[in-house]
C-alpha positions in Angstrom: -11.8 -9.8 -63.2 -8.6 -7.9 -62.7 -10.6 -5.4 -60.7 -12.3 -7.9 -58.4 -8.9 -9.2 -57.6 -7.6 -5.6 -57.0 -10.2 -4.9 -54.6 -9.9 -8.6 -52.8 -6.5 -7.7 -52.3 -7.3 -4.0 -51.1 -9.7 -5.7 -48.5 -7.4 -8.4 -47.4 -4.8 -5.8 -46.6 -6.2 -3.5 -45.0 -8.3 -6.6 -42.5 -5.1 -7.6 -42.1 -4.0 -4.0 -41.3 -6.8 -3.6 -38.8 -6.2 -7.0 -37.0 -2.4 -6.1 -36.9 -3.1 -2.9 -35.2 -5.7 -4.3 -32.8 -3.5 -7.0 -32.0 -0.6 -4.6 -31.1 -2.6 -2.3 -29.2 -3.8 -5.0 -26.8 0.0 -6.5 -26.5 0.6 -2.8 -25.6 -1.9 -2.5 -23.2 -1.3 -6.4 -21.6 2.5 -4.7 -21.3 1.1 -1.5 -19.3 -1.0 -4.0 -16.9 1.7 -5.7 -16.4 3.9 -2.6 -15.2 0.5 -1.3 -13.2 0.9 -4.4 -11.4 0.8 -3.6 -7.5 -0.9 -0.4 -8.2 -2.6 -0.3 -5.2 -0.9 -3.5 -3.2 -3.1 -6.6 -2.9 -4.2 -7.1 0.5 -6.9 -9.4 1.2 -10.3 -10.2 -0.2 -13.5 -11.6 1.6 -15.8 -13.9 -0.9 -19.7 -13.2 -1.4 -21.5 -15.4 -3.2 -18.7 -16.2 -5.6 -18.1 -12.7 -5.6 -14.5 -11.7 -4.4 -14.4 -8.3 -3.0 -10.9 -6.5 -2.1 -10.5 -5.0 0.4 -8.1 -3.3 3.0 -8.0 -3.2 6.9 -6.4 -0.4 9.2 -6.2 0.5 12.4 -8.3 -0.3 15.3 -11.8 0.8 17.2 -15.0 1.4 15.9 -15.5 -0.2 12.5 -15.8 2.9 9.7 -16.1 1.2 6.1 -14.9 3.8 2.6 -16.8 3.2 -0.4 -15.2 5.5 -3.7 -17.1 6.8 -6.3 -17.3 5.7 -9.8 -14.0 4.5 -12.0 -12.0 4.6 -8.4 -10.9 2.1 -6.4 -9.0 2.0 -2.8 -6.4 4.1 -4.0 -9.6 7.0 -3.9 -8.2 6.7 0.3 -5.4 5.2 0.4 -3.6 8.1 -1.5 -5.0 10.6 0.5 -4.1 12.1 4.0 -7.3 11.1 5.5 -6.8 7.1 6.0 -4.0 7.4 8.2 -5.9 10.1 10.2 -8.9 7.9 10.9 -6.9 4.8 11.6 -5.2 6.3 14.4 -8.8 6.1 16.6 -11.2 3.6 14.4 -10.8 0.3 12.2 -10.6 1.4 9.2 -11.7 -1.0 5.9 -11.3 0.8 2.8 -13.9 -1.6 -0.4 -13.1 -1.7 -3.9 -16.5 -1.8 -5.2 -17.4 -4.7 -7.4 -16.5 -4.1 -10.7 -13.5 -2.0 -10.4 -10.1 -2.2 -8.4 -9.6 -6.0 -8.1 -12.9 -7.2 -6.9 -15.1 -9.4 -8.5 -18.1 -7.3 -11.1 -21.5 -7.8 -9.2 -24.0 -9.9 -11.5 -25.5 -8.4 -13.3 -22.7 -6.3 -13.9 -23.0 -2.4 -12.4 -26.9 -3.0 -10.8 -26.3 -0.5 -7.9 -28.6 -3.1 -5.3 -26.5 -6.0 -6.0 -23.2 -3.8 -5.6 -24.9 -2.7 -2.1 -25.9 -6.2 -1.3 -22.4 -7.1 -1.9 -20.8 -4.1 0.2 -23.6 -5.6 2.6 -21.9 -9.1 2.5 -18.3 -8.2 2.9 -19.0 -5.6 6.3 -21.2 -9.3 7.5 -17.9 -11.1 6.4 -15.8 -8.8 8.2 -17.9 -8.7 11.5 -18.9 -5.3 11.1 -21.1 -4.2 13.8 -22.8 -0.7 13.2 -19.9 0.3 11.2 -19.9 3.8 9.8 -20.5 4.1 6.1 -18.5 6.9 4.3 -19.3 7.2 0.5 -17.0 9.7 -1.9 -19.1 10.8 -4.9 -20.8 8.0 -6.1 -19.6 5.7 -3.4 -22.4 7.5 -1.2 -24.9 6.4 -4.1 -24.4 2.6 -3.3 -24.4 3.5 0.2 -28.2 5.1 0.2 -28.6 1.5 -2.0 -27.4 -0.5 1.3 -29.0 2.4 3.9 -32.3 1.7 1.7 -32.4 -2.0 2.4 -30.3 -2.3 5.2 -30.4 1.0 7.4 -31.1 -0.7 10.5 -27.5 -2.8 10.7 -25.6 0.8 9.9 -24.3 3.4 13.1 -24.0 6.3 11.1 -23.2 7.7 7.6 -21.3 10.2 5.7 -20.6 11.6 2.2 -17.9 13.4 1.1 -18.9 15.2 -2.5 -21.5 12.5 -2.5 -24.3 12.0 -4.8 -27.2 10.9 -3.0 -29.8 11.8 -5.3 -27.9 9.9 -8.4 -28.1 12.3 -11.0 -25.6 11.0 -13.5 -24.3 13.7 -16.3 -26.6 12.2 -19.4 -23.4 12.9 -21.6 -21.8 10.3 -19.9 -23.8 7.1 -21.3 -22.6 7.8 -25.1 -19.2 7.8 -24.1 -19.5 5.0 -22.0 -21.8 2.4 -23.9 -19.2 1.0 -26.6 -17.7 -0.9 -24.0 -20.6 -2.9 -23.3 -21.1 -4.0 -27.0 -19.8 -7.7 -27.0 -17.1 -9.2 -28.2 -15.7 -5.7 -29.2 -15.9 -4.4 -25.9 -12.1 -5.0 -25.1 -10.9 -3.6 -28.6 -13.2 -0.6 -28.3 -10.7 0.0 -25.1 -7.6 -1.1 -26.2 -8.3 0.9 -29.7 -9.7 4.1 -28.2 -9.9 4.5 -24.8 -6.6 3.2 -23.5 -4.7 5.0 -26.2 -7.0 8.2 -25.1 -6.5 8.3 -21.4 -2.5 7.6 -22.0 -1.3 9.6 -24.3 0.6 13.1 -23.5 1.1 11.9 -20.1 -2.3 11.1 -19.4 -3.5 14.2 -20.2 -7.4 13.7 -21.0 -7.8 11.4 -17.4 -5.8 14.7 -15.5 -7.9 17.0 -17.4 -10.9 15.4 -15.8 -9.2 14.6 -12.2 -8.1 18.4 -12.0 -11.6 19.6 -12.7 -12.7 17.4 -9.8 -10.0 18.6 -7.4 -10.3 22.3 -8.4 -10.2 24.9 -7.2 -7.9 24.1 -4.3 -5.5 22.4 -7.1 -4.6 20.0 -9.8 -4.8 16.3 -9.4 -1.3 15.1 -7.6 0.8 13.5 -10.6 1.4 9.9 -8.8 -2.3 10.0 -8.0 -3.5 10.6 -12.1 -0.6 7.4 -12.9 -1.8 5.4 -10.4 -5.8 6.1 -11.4 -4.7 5.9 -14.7 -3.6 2.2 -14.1 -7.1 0.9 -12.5 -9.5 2.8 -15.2 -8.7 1.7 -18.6 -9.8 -1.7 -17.8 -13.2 -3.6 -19.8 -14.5 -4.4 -16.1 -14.2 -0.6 -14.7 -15.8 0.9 -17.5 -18.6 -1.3 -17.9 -19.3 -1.1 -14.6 -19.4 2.6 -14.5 -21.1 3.1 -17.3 -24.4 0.3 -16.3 -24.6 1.5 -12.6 -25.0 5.1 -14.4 -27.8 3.4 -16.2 -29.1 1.5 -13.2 -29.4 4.5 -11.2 -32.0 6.6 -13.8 -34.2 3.5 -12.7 -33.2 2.7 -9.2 -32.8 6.0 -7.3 -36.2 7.2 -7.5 -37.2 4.6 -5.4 -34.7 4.8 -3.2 -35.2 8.6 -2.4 -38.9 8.1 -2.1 -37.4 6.0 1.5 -35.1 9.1 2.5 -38.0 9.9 4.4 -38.4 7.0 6.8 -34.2 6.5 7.7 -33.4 6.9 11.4 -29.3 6.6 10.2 -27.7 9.7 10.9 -26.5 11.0 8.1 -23.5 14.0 8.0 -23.6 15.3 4.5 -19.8 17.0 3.9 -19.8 18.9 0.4 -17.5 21.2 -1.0 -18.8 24.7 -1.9 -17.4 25.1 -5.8 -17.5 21.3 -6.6 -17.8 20.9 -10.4 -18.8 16.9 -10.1 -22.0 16.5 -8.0 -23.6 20.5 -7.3 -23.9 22.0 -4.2 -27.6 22.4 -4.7 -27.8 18.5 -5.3 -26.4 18.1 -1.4 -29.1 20.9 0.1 -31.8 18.9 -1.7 -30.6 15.3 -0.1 -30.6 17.5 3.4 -33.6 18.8 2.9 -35.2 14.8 2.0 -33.1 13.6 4.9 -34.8 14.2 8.4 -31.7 12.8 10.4 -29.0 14.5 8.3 -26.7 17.3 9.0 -25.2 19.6 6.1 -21.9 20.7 6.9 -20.7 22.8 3.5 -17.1 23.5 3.0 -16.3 26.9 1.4 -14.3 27.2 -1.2 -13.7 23.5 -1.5 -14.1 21.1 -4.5 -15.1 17.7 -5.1 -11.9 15.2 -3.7 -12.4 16.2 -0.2 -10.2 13.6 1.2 -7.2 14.9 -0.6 -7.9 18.8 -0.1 -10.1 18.5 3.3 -8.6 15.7 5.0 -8.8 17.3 8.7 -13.0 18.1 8.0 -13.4 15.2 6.5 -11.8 13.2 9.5 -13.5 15.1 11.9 -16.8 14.5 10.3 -16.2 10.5 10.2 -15.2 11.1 14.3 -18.3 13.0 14.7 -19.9 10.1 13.2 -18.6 7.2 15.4 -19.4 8.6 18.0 -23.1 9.2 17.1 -23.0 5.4 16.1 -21.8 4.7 19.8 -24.6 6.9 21.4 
């Protein structure tokens, strides 16, 4: 008897030890949102379906709409020399794609057609007419979604690193998929990830961000903070992690109609990028009757921060085929 209580104890303590901890590590995190809060500036959001999608609205002229890749959000441009380039000469709208930044997840959550029907809806919402789509990494993913079904309503496209054949790295999904377990979802993030990304300055997130902007340098330090401040959320993550494991399904099909596009397409990608291979963006040329390859030498993956002047010029190149 004396035993069974011992142990009844042991458990009690160290359940209560467990919820303690939880409980403080999601206080700590509700305290880190809270001073992330304006990271980027709320501007304005257009509503799609019940889906509210932020976005943010620059310049004037012909309409050229910025999609970021996966785990970003508006701060992928807005951070980076090339915005205020393009808004001197075009309208420039800049999408946080559902699921991340502070736009609504698409239902269901991270399916890369609904996050292109949703893009879709907002440019509509907008008044869009043959805007030019520009997708960064996987950004240009969602955009061959919306080019797939959509094509006909677009001027002109362009990636910059982009992954148009949506090859995700497969050692992605087991780091991912614990944050799609429910109910424990959020503590899985507040236990592990959030304590993961933040801790010795953020040094496992600007591990990964440097690889991406090597070799032309590390990650800007305000950049990784400000990153750091959109990521570690239950909504980012899961929808990373499910359009990862959309596009194994979806993308096949969706190549299979490379073929048939009349969109021009510029394809801009960095020589030495370490995220989505060179030979990945010769292969989408080479599927991609109406697409031009314009290879950058020496450059990495975050083209808009290291390549801002051929990545504007591109995107001018690109209006301009969308007015012809």
């Amino acid at each position: 008897m004396a035993a069974w209580v011992a142990r009844h104890r042991l458990l009690v303590a160290v359940s209560a030890l467990v919820v303690v901890t939880v409980a403080g590590l999601r206080v700590a995190s509700i305290a880190i949102e809270r001073s992330c809060a304006g990271t980027p500036v709320v501007e304005a959001f257009v509503t799609v379906d019940g889906v509210d999608i932020h976005h943010l609205d620059r310049g004037e002229g012909h309409p050229v709409v910025l999609l970021h890749g996966d785990g970003g959000s508006v701060l992928d441009f807005t951070m980076s020399p090339v915005i205020d380039r393009l808004a001197e000469h075009h309208r420039v709208i800049v999408i946080d794609r559902p699921g991340h930044g502070y736009s609504d997840a698409a239902q269901p959550v991270g399916s890369l057609r609904e996050q292109a029907r949703l893009v879709r809806g907002a440019v509509q919402a907008l008044g869009l007419e043959a805007p030019v789509l520009v997708g960064h990494s996987r950004g240009a993913t969602v955009m061959a979604a919306y080019l797939d079904v959509f094509g006909d309503e677009v001027g002109a496209a362009v990636t910059v690193g982009g992954d148009l054949l949506g090859n995700p790295d497969p050692a992605d999904y087991g780091a991912y998929r614990p944050v799609t377990w429910p109910l424990v979802g959020p503590a899985v993030v507040d236990v592990f990830y959030a304590p993961a990304v933040r801790a010795a300055d953020h040094r496992l997130l600007r591990d990964g961000l440097d690889r991406a902007f090597a070799p032309e340098g590390p990650a800007p330090t305000d950049y990784v903070a400000a990153y750091a401040c959109r990521w570690v959320s239950v909504d980012t993550l899961e929808a990373t992690y499910r359009l990862m494991e959309d596009t194994r399904t979806v993308m096949p099909e969706i190549r299979r109609g490379y073929g048939g596009l009349t969109v021009p397409v510029l394809i801009v990608h960095g020589s030495d990028d370490g995220n989505v291979p060179v030979s990945d963006a010769v292969e989408a040329h080479e599927l991609l009757p109406t697409s031009e390859l314009r290879l950058l030498d020496g450059a990495g993956h975050e083209l808009q921060f290291t390549r801002p002047d051929d990545v504007a010029r591109a995107i001018d190149n690109a209006v301009q085929l969308a007015r012809d």
